[in-house]
C-alpha positions in Angstrom: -14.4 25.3 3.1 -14.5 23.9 -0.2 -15.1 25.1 -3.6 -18.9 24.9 -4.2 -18.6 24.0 -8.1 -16.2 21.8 -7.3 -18.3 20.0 -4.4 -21.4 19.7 -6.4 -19.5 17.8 -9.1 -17.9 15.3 -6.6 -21.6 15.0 -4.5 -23.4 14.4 -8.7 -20.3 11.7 -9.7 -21.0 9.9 -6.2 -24.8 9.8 -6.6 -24.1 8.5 -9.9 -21.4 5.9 -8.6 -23.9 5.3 -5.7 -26.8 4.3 -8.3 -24.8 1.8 -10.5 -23.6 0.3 -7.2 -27.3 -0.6 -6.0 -27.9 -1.7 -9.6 -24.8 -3.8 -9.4 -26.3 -5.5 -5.7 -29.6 -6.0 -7.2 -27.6 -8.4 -9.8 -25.5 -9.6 -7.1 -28.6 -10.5 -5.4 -29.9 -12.2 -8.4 -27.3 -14.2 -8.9 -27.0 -15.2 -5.5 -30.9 -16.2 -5.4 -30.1 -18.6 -8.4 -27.0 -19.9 -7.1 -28.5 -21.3 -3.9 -31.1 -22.8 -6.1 -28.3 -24.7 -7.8 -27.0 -25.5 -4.2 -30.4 -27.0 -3.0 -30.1 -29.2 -6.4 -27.2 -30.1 -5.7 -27.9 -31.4 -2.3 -30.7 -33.2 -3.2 -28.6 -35.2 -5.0 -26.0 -35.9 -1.9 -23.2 -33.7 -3.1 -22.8 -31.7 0.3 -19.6 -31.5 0.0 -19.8 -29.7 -3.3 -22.4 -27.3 -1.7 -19.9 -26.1 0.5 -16.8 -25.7 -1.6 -19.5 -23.5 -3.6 -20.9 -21.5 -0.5 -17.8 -21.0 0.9 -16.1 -19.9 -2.3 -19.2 -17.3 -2.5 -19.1 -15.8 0.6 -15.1 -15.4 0.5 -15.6 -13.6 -3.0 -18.0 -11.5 -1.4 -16.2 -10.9 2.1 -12.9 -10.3 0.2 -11.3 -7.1 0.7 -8.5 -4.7 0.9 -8.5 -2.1 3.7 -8.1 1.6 1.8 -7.2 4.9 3.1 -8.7 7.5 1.3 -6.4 9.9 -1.1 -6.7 12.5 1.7 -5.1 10.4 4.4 -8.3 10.2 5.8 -8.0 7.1 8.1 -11.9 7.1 8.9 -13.5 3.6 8.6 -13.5 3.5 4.8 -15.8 1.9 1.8 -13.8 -1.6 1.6 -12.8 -2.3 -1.7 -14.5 -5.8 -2.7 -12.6 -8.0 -4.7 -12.0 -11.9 -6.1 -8.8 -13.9 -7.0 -7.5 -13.6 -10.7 -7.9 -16.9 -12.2 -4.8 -19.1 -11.1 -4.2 -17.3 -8.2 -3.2 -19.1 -5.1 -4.0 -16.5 -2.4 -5.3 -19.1 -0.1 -6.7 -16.0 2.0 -9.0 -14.9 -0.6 -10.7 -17.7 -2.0 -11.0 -21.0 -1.6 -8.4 -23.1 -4.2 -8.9 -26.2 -3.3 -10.2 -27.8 -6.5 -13.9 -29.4 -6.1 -12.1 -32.8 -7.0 -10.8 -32.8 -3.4 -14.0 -33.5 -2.1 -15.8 -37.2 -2.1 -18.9 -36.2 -4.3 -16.4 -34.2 -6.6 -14.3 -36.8 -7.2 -17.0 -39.3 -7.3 -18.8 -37.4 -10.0 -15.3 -36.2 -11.4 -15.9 -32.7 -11.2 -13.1 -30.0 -10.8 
């Protein structure tokens, strides 16, 4: 059994790390919300093709993760750490680099 002091300051630090997270999702959610508005602009205007390079780089941003094993060697399904490319990174598994150019709308409107 664990130290009680020392369990109620883990148990307040989480609840507190467990309140800026939903915070952080509600923005996430925002942001989201907005983007697809963008998205269905976007398609009205027959760039597709652009739609997806954005869709699909958002949901691999959001998807990405590193499996963890907690300090304890706890090897229990684990919180997955969520993560997105550095800039200039090529991790082709992470997020999509192919520039927007690449696709017939981007290049037609010259975007990249």
């Amino acid at each position: 059994m664990g130290n009680p002091a020392a369990v109620q300051a883990a148990w307040t630090a989480a609840k507190a790390h467990l309140a800026t997270l939903q915070a952080n999702l509600a923005t996430v959610q925002a942001n989201l919300a907005t983007l697809e508005a963008d998205c269905d602009t976007l398609y009205s205007q027959g760039a597709g093709d652009v739609v997806d390079w954005l869709r699909t780089n958002a949901k691999q941003t959001l998807q990405g993760f590193q499996p963890r094993v907690s300090a304890g060697g706890n090897t229990a399904p684990q919180v997955l750490s969520v993560w997105a490319a550095q800039p200039g990174a090529r991790d082709l598994s992470s997020v999509d680099q192919r520039p927007i150019a690449s696709t017939t709308s981007g290049q037609f409107y010259n975007l990249s």
